[in-house]
C-alpha positions as CSV (number, residue, x, y, z in Angstrom):
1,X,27.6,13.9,12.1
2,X,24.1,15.5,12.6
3,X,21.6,13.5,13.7
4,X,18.4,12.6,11.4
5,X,15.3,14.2,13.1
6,X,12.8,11.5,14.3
7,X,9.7,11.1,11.9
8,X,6.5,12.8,12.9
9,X,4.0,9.7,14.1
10,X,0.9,10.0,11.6
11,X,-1.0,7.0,12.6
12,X,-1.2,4.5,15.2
13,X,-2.9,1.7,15.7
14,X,-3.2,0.0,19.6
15,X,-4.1,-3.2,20.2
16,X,-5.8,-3.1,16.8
17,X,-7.5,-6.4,15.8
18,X,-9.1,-6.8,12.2
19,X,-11.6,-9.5,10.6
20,X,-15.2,-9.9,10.1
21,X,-18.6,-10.6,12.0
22,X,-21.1,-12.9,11.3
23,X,-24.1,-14.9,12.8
24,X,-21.4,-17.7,13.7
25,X,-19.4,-14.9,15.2
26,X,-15.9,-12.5,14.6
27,X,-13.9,-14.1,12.6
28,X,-10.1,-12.4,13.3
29,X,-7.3,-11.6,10.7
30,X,-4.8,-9.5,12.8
31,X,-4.7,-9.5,16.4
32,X,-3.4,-6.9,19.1
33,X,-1.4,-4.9,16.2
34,X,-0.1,-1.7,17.9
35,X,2.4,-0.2,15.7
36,X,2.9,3.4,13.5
37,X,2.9,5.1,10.4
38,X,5.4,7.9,9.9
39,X,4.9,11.3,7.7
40,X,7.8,11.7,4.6
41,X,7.9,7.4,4.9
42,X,7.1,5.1,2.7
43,X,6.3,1.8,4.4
44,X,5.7,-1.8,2.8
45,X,3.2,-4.3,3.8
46,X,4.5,-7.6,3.0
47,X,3.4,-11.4,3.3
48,X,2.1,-14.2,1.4
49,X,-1.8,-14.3,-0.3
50,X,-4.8,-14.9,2.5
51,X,-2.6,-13.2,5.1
52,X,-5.1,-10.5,5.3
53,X,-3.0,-7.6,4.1
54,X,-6.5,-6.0,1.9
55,X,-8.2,-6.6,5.2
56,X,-5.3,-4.6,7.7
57,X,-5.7,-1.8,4.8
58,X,-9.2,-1.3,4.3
59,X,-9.3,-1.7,8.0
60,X,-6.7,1.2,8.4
61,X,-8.7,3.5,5.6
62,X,-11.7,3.3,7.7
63,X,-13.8,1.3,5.0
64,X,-14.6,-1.7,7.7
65,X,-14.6,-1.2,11.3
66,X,-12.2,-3.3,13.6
67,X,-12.7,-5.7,16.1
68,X,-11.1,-4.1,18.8
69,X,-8.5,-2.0,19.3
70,X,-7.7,2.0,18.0
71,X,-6.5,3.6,15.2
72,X,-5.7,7.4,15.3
73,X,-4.6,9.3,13.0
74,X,-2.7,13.0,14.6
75,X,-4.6,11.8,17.9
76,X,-7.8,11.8,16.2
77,X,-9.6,8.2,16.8
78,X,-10.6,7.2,13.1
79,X,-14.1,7.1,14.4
80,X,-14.7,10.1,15.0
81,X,-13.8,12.0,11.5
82,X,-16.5,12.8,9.3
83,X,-16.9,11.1,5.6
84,X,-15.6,14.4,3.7
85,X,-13.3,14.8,6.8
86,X,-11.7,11.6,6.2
87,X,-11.6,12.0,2.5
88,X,-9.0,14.8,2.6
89,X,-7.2,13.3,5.1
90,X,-6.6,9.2,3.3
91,X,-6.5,8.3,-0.3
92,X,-7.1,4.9,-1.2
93,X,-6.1,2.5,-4.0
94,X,-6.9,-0.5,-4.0
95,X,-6.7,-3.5,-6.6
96,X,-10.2,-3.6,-8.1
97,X,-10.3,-2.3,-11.5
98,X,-13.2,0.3,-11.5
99,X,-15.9,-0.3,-13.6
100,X,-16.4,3.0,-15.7
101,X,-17.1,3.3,-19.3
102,X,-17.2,6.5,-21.4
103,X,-15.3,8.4,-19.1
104,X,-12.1,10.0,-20.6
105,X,-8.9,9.6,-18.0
106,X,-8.9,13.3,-17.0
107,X,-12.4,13.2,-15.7
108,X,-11.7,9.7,-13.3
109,X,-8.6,11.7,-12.0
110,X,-10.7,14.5,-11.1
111,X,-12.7,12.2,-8.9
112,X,-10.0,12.8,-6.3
113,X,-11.3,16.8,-6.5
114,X,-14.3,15.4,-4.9
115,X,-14.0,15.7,-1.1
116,X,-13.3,19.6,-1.8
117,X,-15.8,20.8,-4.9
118,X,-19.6,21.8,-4.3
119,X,-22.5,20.0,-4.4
120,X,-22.5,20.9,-7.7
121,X,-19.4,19.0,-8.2
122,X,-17.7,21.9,-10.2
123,X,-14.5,23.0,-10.2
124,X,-12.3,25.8,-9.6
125,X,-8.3,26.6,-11.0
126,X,-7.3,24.9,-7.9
127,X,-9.3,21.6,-8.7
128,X,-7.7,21.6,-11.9
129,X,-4.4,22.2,-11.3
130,X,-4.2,19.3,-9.0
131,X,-5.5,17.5,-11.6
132,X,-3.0,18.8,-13.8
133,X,-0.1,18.1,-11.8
134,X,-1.2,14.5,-10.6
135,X,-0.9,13.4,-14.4
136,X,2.1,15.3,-14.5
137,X,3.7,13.3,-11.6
138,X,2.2,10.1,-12.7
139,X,3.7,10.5,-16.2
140,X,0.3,10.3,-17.9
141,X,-0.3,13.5,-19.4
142,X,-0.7,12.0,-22.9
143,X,-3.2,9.7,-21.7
144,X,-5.3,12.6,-20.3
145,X,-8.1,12.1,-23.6
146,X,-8.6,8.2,-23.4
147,X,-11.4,6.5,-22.8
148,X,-11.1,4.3,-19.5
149,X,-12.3,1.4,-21.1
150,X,-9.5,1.5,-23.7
151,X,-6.5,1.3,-21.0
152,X,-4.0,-1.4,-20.1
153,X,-4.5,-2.9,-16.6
154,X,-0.8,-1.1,-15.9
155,X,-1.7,2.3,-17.3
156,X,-5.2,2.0,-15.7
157,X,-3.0,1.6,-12.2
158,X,-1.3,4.4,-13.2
159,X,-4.3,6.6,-13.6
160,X,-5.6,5.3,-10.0
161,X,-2.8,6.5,-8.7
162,X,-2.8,9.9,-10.0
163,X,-6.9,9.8,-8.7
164,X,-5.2,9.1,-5.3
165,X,-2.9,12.0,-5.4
166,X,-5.2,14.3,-7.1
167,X,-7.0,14.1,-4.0
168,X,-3.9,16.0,-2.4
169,X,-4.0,13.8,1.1
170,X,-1.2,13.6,4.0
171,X,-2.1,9.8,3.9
172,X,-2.2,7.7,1.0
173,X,-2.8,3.9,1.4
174,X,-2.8,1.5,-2.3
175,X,-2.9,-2.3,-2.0
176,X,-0.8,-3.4,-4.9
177,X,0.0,-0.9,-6.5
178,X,2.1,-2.4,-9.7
179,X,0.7,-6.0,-9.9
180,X,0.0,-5.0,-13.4
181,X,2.9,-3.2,-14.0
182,X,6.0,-4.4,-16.2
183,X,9.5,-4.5,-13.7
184,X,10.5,-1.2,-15.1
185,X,6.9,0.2,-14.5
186,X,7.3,-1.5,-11.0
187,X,10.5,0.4,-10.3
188,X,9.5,3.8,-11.3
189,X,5.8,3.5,-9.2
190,X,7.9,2.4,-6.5
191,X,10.7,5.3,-6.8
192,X,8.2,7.4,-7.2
193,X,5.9,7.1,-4.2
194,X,9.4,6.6,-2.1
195,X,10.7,10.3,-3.5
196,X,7.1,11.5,-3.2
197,X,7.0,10.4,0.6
198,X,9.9,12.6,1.0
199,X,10.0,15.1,-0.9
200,X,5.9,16.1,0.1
201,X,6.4,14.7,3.8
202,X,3.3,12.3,3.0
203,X,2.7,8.8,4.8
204,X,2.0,6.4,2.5
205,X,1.5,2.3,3.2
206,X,1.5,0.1,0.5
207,X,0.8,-4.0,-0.1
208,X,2.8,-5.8,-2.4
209,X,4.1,-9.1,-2.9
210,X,7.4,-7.3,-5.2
211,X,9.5,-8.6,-1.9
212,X,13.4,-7.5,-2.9
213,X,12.1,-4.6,-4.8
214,X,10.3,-3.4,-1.7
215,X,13.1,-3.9,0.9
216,X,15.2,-1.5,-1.6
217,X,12.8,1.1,-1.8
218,X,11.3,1.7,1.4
219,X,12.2,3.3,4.8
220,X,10.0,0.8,7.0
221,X,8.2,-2.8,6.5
222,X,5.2,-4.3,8.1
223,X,5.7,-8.3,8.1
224,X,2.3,-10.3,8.1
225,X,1.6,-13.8,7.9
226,X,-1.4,-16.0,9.8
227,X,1.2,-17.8,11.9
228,X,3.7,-15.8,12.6
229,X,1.6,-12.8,12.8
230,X,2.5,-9.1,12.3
231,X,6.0,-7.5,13.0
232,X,7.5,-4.3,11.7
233,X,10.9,-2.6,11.9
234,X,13.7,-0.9,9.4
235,X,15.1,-3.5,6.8
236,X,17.8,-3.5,9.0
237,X,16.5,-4.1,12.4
238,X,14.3,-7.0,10.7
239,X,17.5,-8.7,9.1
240,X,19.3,-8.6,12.3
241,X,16.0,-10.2,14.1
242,X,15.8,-12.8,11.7
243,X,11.9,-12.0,11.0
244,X,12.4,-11.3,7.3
245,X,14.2,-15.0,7.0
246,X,11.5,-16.2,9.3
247,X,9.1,-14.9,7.6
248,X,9.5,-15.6,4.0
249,X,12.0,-18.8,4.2
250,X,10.8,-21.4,2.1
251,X,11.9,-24.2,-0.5
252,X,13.9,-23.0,-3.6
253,X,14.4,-19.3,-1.8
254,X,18.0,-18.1,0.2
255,X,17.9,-15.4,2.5
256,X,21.3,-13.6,1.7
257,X,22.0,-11.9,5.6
258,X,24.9,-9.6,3.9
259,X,22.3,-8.0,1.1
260,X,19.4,-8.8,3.4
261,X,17.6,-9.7,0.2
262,X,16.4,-13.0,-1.3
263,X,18.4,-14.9,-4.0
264,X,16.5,-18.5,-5.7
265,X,18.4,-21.4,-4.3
266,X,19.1,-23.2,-7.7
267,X,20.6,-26.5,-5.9
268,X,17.0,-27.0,-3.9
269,X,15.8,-30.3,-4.9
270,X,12.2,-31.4,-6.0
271,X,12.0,-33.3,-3.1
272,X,12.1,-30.2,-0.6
273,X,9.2,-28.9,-2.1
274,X,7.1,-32.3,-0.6
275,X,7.1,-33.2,-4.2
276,X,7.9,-36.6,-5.6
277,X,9.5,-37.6,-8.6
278,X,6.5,-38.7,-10.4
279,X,4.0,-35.6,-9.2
280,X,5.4,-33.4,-12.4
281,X,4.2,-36.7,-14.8
Protein backbone atom coordinates (compact mmCIF):
# COMPACT_ATOMS: atom_id res chain seq x y z
CA UNK A 1 0.00 0.00 0.00
CA UNK A 2 1.56 3.51 -0.62
CA UNK A 3 1.02 5.94 1.58
CA UNK A 4 -1.15 9.22 0.68
CA UNK A 5 1.26 12.24 0.86
CA UNK A 6 0.23 14.78 3.66
CA UNK A 7 -1.62 17.94 2.30
CA UNK A 8 0.41 21.07 1.98
CA UNK A 9 -0.93 23.55 5.05
CA UNK A 10 -2.34 26.77 3.20
CA UNK A 11 -3.73 28.64 6.01
CA UNK A 12 -3.64 28.70 9.61
CA UNK A 13 -5.32 30.36 12.02
CA UNK A 14 -3.72 30.52 15.99
CA UNK A 15 -5.51 31.42 18.74
CA UNK A 16 -7.78 33.20 16.30
CA UNK A 17 -10.76 34.93 17.94
CA UNK A 18 -13.54 36.71 15.67
CA UNK A 19 -16.57 39.30 16.55
CA UNK A 20 -17.07 42.92 16.57
CA UNK A 21 -16.09 46.23 18.48
CA UNK A 22 -18.10 48.80 19.70
CA UNK A 23 -18.41 51.72 22.22
CA UNK A 24 -19.93 48.95 24.78
CA UNK A 25 -16.89 46.92 23.84
CA UNK A 26 -15.68 43.42 21.63
CA UNK A 27 -18.36 41.50 21.28
CA UNK A 28 -16.77 37.71 20.46
CA UNK A 29 -18.07 35.02 17.98
CA UNK A 30 -15.22 32.41 17.93
CA UNK A 31 -12.70 32.18 20.43
CA UNK A 32 -8.93 30.70 20.52
CA UNK A 33 -9.66 28.88 16.99
CA UNK A 34 -6.20 27.45 15.93
CA UNK A 35 -6.78 25.09 13.24
CA UNK A 36 -5.79 24.64 9.11
CA UNK A 37 -6.76 24.84 5.67
CA UNK A 38 -5.14 22.31 3.28
CA UNK A 39 -4.26 22.86 -0.65
CA UNK A 40 -6.23 20.16 -3.20
CA UNK A 41 -9.10 19.99 0.06
CA UNK A 42 -12.27 20.87 0.15
CA UNK A 43 -13.43 21.60 3.70
CA UNK A 44 -17.04 22.36 5.08
CA UNK A 45 -18.05 24.80 7.61
CA UNK A 46 -21.01 23.49 9.32
CA UNK A 47 -23.48 24.66 12.33
CA UNK A 48 -26.75 26.01 12.96
CA UNK A 49 -27.94 30.01 11.92
CA UNK A 50 -26.29 32.83 14.40
CA UNK A 51 -23.29 30.53 14.94
CA UNK A 52 -21.10 33.04 13.30
CA UNK A 53 -19.99 31.00 10.37
CA UNK A 54 -20.29 34.56 7.76
CA UNK A 55 -18.41 36.10 10.55
CA UNK A 56 -15.32 33.12 10.88
CA UNK A 57 -15.37 33.62 6.83
CA UNK A 58 -15.24 37.15 6.26
CA UNK A 59 -12.87 37.08 9.10
CA UNK A 60 -10.58 34.48 7.30
CA UNK A 61 -10.89 36.61 3.78
CA UNK A 62 -9.43 39.49 5.49
CA UNK A 63 -12.69 41.73 5.00
CA UNK A 64 -12.90 42.38 9.04
CA UNK A 65 -10.04 42.26 11.30
CA UNK A 66 -10.00 39.73 14.30
CA UNK A 67 -9.97 40.16 17.79
CA UNK A 68 -6.91 38.46 18.56
CA UNK A 69 -5.17 35.78 17.39
CA UNK A 70 -3.29 35.04 13.55
CA UNK A 71 -4.14 34.00 10.39
CA UNK A 72 -1.35 33.22 7.79
CA UNK A 73 -1.65 32.12 4.81
CA UNK A 74 2.00 30.22 3.30
CA UNK A 75 3.55 31.96 6.53
CA UNK A 76 2.41 35.22 5.40
CA UNK A 77 0.30 37.03 8.44
CA UNK A 78 -2.94 38.19 6.55
CA UNK A 79 -1.95 41.56 7.60
CA UNK A 80 0.59 42.18 5.97
CA UNK A 81 -0.59 41.44 2.12
CA UNK A 82 -1.50 44.25 0.05
CA UNK A 83 -5.25 44.77 -1.38
CA UNK A 84 -4.28 43.55 -5.07
CA UNK A 85 -1.85 41.13 -3.22
CA UNK A 86 -4.63 39.56 -1.44
CA UNK A 87 -6.96 39.60 -4.38
CA UNK A 88 -5.02 37.00 -6.31
CA UNK A 89 -4.36 35.05 -3.59
CA UNK A 90 -8.56 34.59 -1.93
CA UNK A 91 -11.71 34.63 -3.91
CA UNK A 92 -14.69 35.25 -2.10
CA UNK A 93 -18.50 34.36 -2.44
CA UNK A 94 -20.56 35.24 -0.26
CA UNK A 95 -24.54 35.12 -0.03
CA UNK A 96 -25.52 38.66 -0.94
CA UNK A 97 -27.02 38.95 -4.27
CA UNK A 98 -25.00 41.82 -6.00
CA UNK A 99 -26.93 44.57 -6.98
CA UNK A 100 -25.94 45.18 -10.80
CA UNK A 101 -28.34 46.01 -13.56
CA UNK A 102 -27.49 46.23 -17.22
CA UNK A 103 -24.62 44.17 -17.01
CA UNK A 104 -24.57 41.07 -19.31
CA UNK A 105 -23.17 37.73 -17.25
CA UNK A 106 -19.83 37.75 -19.15
CA UNK A 107 -18.88 41.14 -18.15
CA UNK A 108 -19.69 40.40 -13.92
CA UNK A 109 -17.48 37.18 -14.48
CA UNK A 110 -14.77 39.27 -15.80
CA UNK A 111 -14.75 41.15 -12.56
CA UNK A 112 -12.59 38.32 -11.20
CA UNK A 113 -9.91 39.68 -14.08
CA UNK A 114 -9.65 42.62 -11.90
CA UNK A 115 -6.77 42.19 -9.46
CA UNK A 116 -4.52 41.49 -12.72
CA UNK A 117 -5.78 44.12 -15.70
CA UNK A 118 -4.53 47.84 -15.80
CA UNK A 119 -5.73 50.77 -14.56
CA UNK A 120 -7.49 50.92 -17.58
CA UNK A 121 -9.24 47.79 -16.66
CA UNK A 122 -8.69 46.22 -20.16
CA UNK A 123 -8.03 43.01 -20.99
CA UNK A 124 -5.61 40.81 -22.65
CA UNK A 125 -6.19 36.81 -24.33
CA UNK A 126 -5.23 35.70 -20.92
CA UNK A 127 -8.09 37.75 -19.14
CA UNK A 128 -10.39 36.31 -21.47
CA UNK A 129 -9.59 32.93 -21.52
CA UNK A 130 -10.08 32.67 -17.90
CA UNK A 131 -13.17 34.11 -18.38
CA UNK A 132 -13.86 31.71 -20.89
CA UNK A 133 -13.01 28.68 -19.11
CA UNK A 134 -14.70 29.71 -15.72
CA UNK A 135 -18.16 29.65 -17.65
CA UNK A 136 -17.03 26.63 -19.13
CA UNK A 137 -16.42 24.94 -15.76
CA UNK A 138 -19.48 26.44 -14.19
CA UNK A 139 -21.67 25.08 -17.04
CA UNK A 140 -22.93 28.54 -17.96
CA UNK A 141 -21.67 29.21 -21.28
CA UNK A 142 -25.19 29.79 -22.69
CA UNK A 143 -25.92 32.25 -20.13
CA UNK A 144 -22.73 34.28 -21.14
CA UNK A 145 -25.35 37.22 -23.00
CA UNK A 146 -28.01 37.68 -20.15
CA UNK A 147 -28.67 40.47 -18.40
CA UNK A 148 -27.91 40.05 -14.53
CA UNK A 149 -31.06 41.26 -13.60
CA UNK A 150 -32.90 38.61 -15.60
CA UNK A 151 -31.17 35.48 -13.64
CA UNK A 152 -32.65 32.96 -11.18
CA UNK A 153 -31.18 33.31 -7.66
CA UNK A 154 -29.54 29.64 -8.50
CA UNK A 155 -28.07 30.55 -11.90
CA UNK A 156 -27.06 33.97 -10.38
CA UNK A 157 -24.92 31.66 -7.73
CA UNK A 158 -23.71 29.96 -10.41
CA UNK A 159 -22.31 32.97 -12.22
CA UNK A 160 -20.71 34.14 -8.68
CA UNK A 161 -19.05 31.27 -8.69
CA UNK A 162 -17.53 31.31 -11.98
CA UNK A 163 -16.52 35.34 -10.89
CA UNK A 164 -14.66 33.57 -8.05
CA UNK A 165 -12.77 31.20 -10.20
CA UNK A 166 -12.22 33.57 -12.98
CA UNK A 167 -10.21 35.25 -10.54
CA UNK A 168 -7.78 32.11 -10.91
CA UNK A 169 -6.92 32.06 -6.82
CA UNK A 170 -5.07 29.15 -4.67
CA UNK A 171 -7.80 30.09 -2.10
CA UNK A 172 -11.30 30.23 -2.65
CA UNK A 173 -13.76 30.87 0.27
CA UNK A 174 -18.06 31.01 -0.60
CA UNK A 175 -20.52 31.10 2.26
CA UNK A 176 -23.42 29.16 0.97
CA UNK A 177 -22.79 28.44 -2.03
CA UNK A 178 -26.18 26.42 -3.24
CA UNK A 179 -28.81 27.83 -0.79
CA UNK A 180 -30.56 28.65 -4.02
CA UNK A 181 -29.82 25.78 -5.75
CA UNK A 182 -32.32 22.81 -6.60
CA UNK A 183 -30.68 19.18 -4.80
CA UNK A 184 -29.38 18.29 -8.22
CA UNK A 185 -27.91 21.82 -8.62
CA UNK A 186 -26.60 21.35 -4.96
CA UNK A 187 -24.87 18.12 -5.86
CA UNK A 188 -23.18 19.15 -8.97
CA UNK A 189 -21.78 22.68 -7.19
CA UNK A 190 -20.65 20.49 -4.54
CA UNK A 191 -18.92 17.70 -6.83
CA UNK A 192 -17.67 20.25 -8.53
CA UNK A 193 -15.67 22.43 -6.11
CA UNK A 194 -14.62 18.78 -4.41
CA UNK A 195 -13.06 17.61 -8.07
CA UNK A 196 -11.87 21.14 -8.61
CA UNK A 197 -9.98 21.11 -5.13
CA UNK A 198 -8.25 18.13 -6.40
CA UNK A 199 -7.82 18.20 -9.61
CA UNK A 200 -6.26 22.22 -9.49
CA UNK A 201 -4.67 21.52 -5.81
CA UNK A 202 -6.89 24.66 -4.61
CA UNK A 203 -8.02 25.24 -0.92
CA UNK A 204 -11.35 25.99 -0.77
CA UNK A 205 -13.73 26.54 2.60
CA UNK A 206 -17.23 26.58 2.27
CA UNK A 207 -20.49 27.29 4.71
CA UNK A 208 -23.47 25.40 4.24
CA UNK A 209 -26.23 24.20 6.17
CA UNK A 210 -26.72 20.93 3.23
CA UNK A 211 -25.30 18.75 6.45
CA UNK A 212 -25.36 14.86 4.88
CA UNK A 213 -24.57 16.20 1.49
CA UNK A 214 -21.48 17.87 2.91
CA UNK A 215 -20.13 15.00 4.99
CA UNK A 216 -20.26 12.97 1.52
CA UNK A 217 -18.48 15.44 -0.41
CA UNK A 218 -15.71 16.81 1.43
CA UNK A 219 -12.23 15.74 2.68
CA UNK A 220 -12.37 17.82 6.08
CA UNK A 221 -15.29 19.67 8.35
CA UNK A 222 -15.12 22.59 10.62
CA UNK A 223 -17.98 22.12 13.42
CA UNK A 224 -19.30 25.48 14.96
CA UNK A 225 -21.85 26.26 17.27
CA UNK A 226 -22.06 29.14 20.26
CA UNK A 227 -21.87 26.47 22.94
CA UNK A 228 -20.05 23.93 21.93
CA UNK A 229 -17.75 26.05 20.04
CA UNK A 230 -15.45 25.10 17.09
CA UNK A 231 -13.94 21.59 16.35
CA UNK A 232 -12.58 20.13 13.10
CA UNK A 233 -11.39 16.73 12.01
CA UNK A 234 -12.09 14.09 8.91
CA UNK A 235 -15.77 12.75 8.83
CA UNK A 236 -14.29 9.97 10.39
CA UNK A 237 -12.28 11.15 13.18
CA UNK A 238 -15.47 13.41 14.09
CA UNK A 239 -17.88 10.31 14.10
CA UNK A 240 -15.60 8.31 16.24
CA UNK A 241 -15.38 11.58 18.72
CA UNK A 242 -18.94 11.87 18.80
CA UNK A 243 -18.72 15.77 17.89
CA UNK A 244 -20.89 15.42 14.77
CA UNK A 245 -23.71 13.63 17.09
CA UNK A 246 -22.97 16.31 19.67
CA UNK A 247 -23.12 18.79 17.59
CA UNK A 248 -26.12 18.48 15.56
CA UNK A 249 -28.34 15.98 17.86
CA UNK A 250 -31.63 17.29 18.22
CA UNK A 251 -35.49 16.33 18.34
CA UNK A 252 -36.87 14.48 15.20
CA UNK A 253 -32.98 13.83 13.85
CA UNK A 254 -30.84 10.21 14.42
CA UNK A 255 -27.34 10.13 14.08
CA UNK A 256 -26.68 6.84 12.14
CA UNK A 257 -22.76 5.89 13.73
CA UNK A 258 -22.37 3.14 10.82
CA UNK A 259 -23.15 5.84 7.81
CA UNK A 260 -22.07 8.61 10.03
CA UNK A 261 -24.89 10.59 8.41
CA UNK A 262 -28.22 11.81 9.80
CA UNK A 263 -31.57 9.91 9.14
CA UNK A 264 -35.24 11.87 10.52
CA UNK A 265 -36.35 9.96 13.45
CA UNK A 266 -40.06 9.46 12.27
CA UNK A 267 -41.20 7.79 15.90
CA UNK A 268 -40.03 11.35 17.69
CA UNK A 269 -43.01 12.55 19.43
CA UNK A 270 -44.54 16.25 19.49
CA UNK A 271 -43.77 16.31 22.84
CA UNK A 272 -39.88 16.09 22.48
CA UNK A 273 -39.86 19.09 20.62
CA UNK A 274 -41.18 21.08 24.14
CA UNK A 275 -44.31 21.31 22.17
CA UNK A 276 -47.77 20.48 23.58
CA UNK A 277 -50.60 19.08 22.09
CA UNK A 278 -52.54 22.10 21.67
CA UNK A 279 -49.48 24.53 20.38
CA UNK A 280 -50.19 23.31 16.49
CA UNK A 281 -54.16 24.63 17.22
Amino acid sequence: MIDKPMPQEQIRVVDLTTGYRNSKGDKEVTTKLTASLYAGELTCLLGPNGAGKSTLLRTLAGFQKPLSGSIEITGKNIMDFRGKELSRTIGVVLTEKPLLENMDVETLVGLGRAPYTDFWGRFSKEDREAVDKSLAMIGIESLRHRMVQSLSDGERQKVMIAKAFAQETPVIFLDEPTAFLDYPSKVEILLLLYNLAHSMEKTIFLSTHDLDMALQLTDRVWLMDKKLGVRTGTHRELTESGDLERYFQRPGIRFDKETGLFKIDRDCRQGDFGLSPSAQS
